[in-house]
C-alpha positions in Angstrom: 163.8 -28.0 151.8 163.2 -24.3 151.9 166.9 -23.3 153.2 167.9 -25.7 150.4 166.0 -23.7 147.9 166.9 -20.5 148.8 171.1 -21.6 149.0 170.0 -22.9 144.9 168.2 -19.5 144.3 171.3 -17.6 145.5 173.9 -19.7 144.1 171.9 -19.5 140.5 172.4 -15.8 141.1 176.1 -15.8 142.1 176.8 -18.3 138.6 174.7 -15.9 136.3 176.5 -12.8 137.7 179.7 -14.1 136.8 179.0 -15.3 133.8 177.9 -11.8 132.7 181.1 -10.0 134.0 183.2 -12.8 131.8 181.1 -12.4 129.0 181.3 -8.3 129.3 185.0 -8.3 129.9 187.2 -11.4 128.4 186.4 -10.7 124.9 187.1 -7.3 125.2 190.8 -7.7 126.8 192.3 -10.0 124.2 193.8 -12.8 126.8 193.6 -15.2 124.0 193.2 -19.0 124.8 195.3 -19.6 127.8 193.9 -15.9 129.2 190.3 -16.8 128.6 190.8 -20.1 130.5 192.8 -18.2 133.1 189.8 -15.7 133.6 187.2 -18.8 133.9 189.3 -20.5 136.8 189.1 -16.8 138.5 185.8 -16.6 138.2 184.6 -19.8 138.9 187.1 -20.0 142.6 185.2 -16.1 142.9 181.8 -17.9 143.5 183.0 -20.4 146.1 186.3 -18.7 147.8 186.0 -15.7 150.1 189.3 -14.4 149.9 188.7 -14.1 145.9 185.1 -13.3 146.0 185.7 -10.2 147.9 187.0 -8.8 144.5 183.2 -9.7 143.3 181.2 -6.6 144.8 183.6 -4.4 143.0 183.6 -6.1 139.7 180.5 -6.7 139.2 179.6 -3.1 140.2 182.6 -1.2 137.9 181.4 -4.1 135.1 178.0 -2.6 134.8 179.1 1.0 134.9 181.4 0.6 132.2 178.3 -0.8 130.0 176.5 2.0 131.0 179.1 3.9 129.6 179.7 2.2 126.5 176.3 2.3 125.9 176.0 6.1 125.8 179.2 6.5 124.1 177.1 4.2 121.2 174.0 6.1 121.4 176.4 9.3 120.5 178.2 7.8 117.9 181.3 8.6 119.9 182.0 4.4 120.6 185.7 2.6 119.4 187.3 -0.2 119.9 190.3 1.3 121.6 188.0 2.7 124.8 186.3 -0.8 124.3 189.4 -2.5 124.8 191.5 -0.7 127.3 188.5 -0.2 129.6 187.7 -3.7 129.9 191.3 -4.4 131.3 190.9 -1.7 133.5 188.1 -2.7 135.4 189.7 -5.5 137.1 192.5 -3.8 138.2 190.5 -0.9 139.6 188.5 -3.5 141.1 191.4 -4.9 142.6 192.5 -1.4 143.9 188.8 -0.9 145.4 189.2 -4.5 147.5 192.3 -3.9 149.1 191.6 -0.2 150.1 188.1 -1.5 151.4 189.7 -4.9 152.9 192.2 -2.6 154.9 189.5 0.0 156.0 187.6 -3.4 157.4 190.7 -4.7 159.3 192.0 -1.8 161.1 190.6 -1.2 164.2 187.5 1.1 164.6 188.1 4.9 165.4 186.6 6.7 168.3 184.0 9.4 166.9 182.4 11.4 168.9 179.2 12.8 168.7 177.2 15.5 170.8 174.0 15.1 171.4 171.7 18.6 172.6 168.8 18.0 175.1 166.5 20.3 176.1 166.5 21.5 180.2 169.3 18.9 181.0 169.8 19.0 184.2 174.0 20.6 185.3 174.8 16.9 186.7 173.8 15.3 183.2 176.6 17.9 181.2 179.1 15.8 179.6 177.5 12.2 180.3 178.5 10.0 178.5 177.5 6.3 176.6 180.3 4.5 174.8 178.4 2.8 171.9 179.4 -0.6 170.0 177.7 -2.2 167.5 177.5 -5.3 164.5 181.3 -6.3 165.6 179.8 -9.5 163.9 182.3 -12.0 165.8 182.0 -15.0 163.7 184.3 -16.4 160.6 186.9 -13.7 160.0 186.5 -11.2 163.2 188.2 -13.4 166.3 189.6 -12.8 169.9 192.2 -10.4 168.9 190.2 -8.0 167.2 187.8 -8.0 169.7 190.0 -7.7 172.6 191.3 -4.5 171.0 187.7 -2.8 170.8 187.4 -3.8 174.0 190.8 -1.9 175.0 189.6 1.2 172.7 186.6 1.5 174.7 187.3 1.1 178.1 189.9 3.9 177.6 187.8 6.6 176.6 186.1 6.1 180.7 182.8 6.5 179.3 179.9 6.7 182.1 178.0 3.9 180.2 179.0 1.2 177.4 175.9 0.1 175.1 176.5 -2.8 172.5 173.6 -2.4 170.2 173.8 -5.8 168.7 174.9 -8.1 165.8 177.6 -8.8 167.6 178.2 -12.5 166.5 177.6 -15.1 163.4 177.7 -18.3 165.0 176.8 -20.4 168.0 178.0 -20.1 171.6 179.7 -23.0 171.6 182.0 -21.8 168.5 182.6 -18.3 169.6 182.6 -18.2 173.0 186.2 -18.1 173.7 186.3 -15.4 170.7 183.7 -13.1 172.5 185.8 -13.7 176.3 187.0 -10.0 176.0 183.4 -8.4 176.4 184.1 -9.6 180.2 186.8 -6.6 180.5 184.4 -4.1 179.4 184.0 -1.4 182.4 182.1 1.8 182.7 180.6 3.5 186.3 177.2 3.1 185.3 177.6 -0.2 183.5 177.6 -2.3 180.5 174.8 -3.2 178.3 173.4 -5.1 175.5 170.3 -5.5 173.0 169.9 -8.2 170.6 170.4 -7.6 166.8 169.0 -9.7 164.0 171.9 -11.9 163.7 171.7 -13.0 167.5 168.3 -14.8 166.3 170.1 -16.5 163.6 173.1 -17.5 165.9 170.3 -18.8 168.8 169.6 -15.9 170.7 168.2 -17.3 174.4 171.9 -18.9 174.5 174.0 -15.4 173.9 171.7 -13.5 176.2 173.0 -16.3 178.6 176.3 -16.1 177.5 176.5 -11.7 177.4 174.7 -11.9 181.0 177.4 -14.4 181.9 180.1 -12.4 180.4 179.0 -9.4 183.2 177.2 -7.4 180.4 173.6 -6.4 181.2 170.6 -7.6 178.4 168.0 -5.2 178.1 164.6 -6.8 176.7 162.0 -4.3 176.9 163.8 -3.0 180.1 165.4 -0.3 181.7 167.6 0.7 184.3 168.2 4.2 186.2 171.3 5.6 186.8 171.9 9.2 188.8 173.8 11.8 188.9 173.3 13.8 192.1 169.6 14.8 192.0 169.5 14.2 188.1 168.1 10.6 186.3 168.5 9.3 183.2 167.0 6.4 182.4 169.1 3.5 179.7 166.2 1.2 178.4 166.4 -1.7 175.2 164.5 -2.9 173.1 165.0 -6.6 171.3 165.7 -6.5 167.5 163.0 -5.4 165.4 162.2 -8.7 163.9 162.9 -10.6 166.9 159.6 -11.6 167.3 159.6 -13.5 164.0 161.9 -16.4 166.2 160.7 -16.2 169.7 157.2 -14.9 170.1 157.9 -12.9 173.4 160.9 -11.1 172.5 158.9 -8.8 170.3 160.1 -5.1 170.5 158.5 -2.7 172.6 159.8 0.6 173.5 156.3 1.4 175.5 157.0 -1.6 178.1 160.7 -0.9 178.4 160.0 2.5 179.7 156.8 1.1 181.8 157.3 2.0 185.6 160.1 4.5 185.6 160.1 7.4 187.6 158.3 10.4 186.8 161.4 12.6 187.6 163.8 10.9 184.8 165.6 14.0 183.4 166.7 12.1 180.0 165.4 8.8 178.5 167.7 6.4 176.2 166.8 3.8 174.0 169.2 0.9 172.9 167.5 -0.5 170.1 169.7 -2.3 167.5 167.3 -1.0 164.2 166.6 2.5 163.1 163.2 2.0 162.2 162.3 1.2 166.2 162.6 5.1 165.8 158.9 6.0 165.6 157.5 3.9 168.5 160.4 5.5 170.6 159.4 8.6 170.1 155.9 7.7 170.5 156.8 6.4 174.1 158.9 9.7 175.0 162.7 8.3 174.7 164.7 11.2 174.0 167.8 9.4 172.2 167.7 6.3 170.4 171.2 4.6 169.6 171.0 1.9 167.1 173.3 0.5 164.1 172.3 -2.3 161.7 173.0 -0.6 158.4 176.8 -0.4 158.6 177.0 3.1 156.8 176.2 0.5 153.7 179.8 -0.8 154.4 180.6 -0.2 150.7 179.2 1.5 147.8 176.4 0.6 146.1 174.8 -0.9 149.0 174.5 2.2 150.6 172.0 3.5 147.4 169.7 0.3 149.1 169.9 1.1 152.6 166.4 3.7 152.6 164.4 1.3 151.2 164.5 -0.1 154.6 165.5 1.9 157.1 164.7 5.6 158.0 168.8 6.2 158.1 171.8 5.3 156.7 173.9 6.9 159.5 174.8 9.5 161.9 172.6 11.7 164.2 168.6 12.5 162.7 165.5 13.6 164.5 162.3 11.8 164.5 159.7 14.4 166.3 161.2 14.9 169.8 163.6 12.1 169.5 167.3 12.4 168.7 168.6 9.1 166.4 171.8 8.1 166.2 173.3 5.1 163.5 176.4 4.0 163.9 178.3 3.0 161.3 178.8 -0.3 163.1 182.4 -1.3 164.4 183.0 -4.7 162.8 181.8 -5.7 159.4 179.4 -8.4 157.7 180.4 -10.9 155.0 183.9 -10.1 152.7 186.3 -8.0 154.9 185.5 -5.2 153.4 184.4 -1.3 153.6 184.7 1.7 151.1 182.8 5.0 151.5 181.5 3.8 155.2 184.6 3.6 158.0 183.6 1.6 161.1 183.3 3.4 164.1 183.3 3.0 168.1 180.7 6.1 169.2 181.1 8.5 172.0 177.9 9.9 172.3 177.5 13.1 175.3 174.6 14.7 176.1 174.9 18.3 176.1 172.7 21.1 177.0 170.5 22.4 174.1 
């Protein structure tokens, strides 16, 4: 009943929305009869269709800044009906330009960025490693095999000495996606492979994609670590479930303090995979010195990024938190509409490097 409810709520929302950008816009473009009816088929297929509702962020978005700005041009006296006019038929087509630049920045494959990350007294042997990150590929409706398989061939080239997929990385069961998530087998690094769970895992049943990722070769880090060496130099990769996790199983709640418990006193560098930002503060409260996370997607496309801080610490890119280094990807996949402006996915190359 309450799922019901919530689909009525939203729904509700997505109707009034669209009435308001006809209402704002139609009148204003003289389409006359046939137009008008043409603009309330587009609108209506916008609510229910994906490939036409990705035009919705953007018009809904350029609709209201366009009454912002008739608005001020009123309150000036400076308002006509020519602006009036003409600016209401370009909105639509500007919002059509926005979609396909965003829906081809979504579709291409990730780039490689690379980012260095300085730490105090690291040992000689530690100069240079390096952790190939992943995150929110989000393998589900629109993001299948192919795409995956081609992250998977990005990565493995750059020979990284660690791979860390700091989660969201499917929407939808194992027994839909599992032939679409095959390629995560191929991933290959010296000092291995690795996984936390993101939100989405708990929405997609979690227990059965840590079985899946362990049976794919990938390691699943709950409030866990492993150490890895480099001649006499440690450094230890720990994980951390999602931040909510504990909301849908009980035991999987996040704990950076128990995934460093028993590691050797000697560990010369200490790395958290935790898939939100806001883990950030209990990391550095148990002594990690680089958290790698994602969840935000760089806000995938403007204005969602303006909403981001209100819950999270970071939109993206490397930030320090006391004596712990945070990095955010961007995220290498996308959520929802295929679709990103302002916030280019990414596959991270993250190297430690002396301070």
């Amino acid at each position: 009943m309450s799922a019901r409810r919530n689909l009525s709520v939203v729904l509700s929302l997505l109707i009034l929305l669209h009435v308001y950008i006809g209402a704002r816009l139609m009148p204003d473009m003289g389409l006359g009869f046939l137009g008008m009816g043409l603009g309330i088929v587009l609108l209506a297929l916008s609510t229910v269709l994906v490939p036409v509702g990705l035009l919705f962020s953007s018009l809904i978005v350029i609709t209201f800044l366009r009454d912002i700005v008739l608005l001020v041009l009123l309150a000036i006296g400076q308002g006509n009906a020519a602006f009036t006019h003409w600016s209401a038929v370009a909105v639509p087509l500007l919002a059509l330009a926005v979609t396909c630049i965003g829906f081809v920045n979504a579709r291409r494959l990730a780039k490689v960025k690379r980012v260095d990350v300085p730490i105090a007294n690291l040992p000689e042997e530690l100069h240079g490693y390096s952790i190939a990150q992943i995150s929110d590929i989000h393998v589900g409706p629109t993001i299948r095999r192919p795409y995956l398989n081609a992250i998977v061939n990005r990565v493995n080239a750059l020979k990284a000495d660690a791979i860390a997929v700091t989660g969201d990385l499917v929407d939808g069961s194992v027994q839909r996606l599992a032939l679409h998530t095959q390629p995560l087998a191929r991933l290959s690094a010296p000092d291995g492979a690795f996984f936390v769970t993101g939100n989405h895992e708990y929405y997609s049943g979690a227990e059965e994609w840590i079985a899946e990722v362990r049976r794919l070769g990938l390691t699943v880090l709950l409030n866990q670590h492993v150490v890895r060496q480099r001649g006499a130099a440690k450094v230890l990769i720990a994980g951390v479930p999602d931040f909510t996790a504990h909301h849908f199983v009980p035991s999987h709640r996040s704990n950076p303090q128990a995934a460093a418990a028993g590691a050797p006193e000697e560990v010369d560098v200490r790395i958290l995979l935790a898939h939100q930002p806001r883990t950030a503060p209990a990391a550095a409260d148990a002594g990690f010195d680089l958290q790698l996370s994602g969840h935000t997607h760089g806000g995938q496309f403007f204005p969602w990024n303006l909403f981001v801080p209100l819950q999270q610490p970071f939109v993206a890119g490397l930030h320090r938190v006391r004596d712990l280094w945070v990095y955010t990807s961007r995220g290498t996949g996308y959520w929802g509409p295929p679709k990103r402006f302002g916030a280019p996915s990414e596959i991270t190359l993250v190297r430690l490097v002396p301070a």
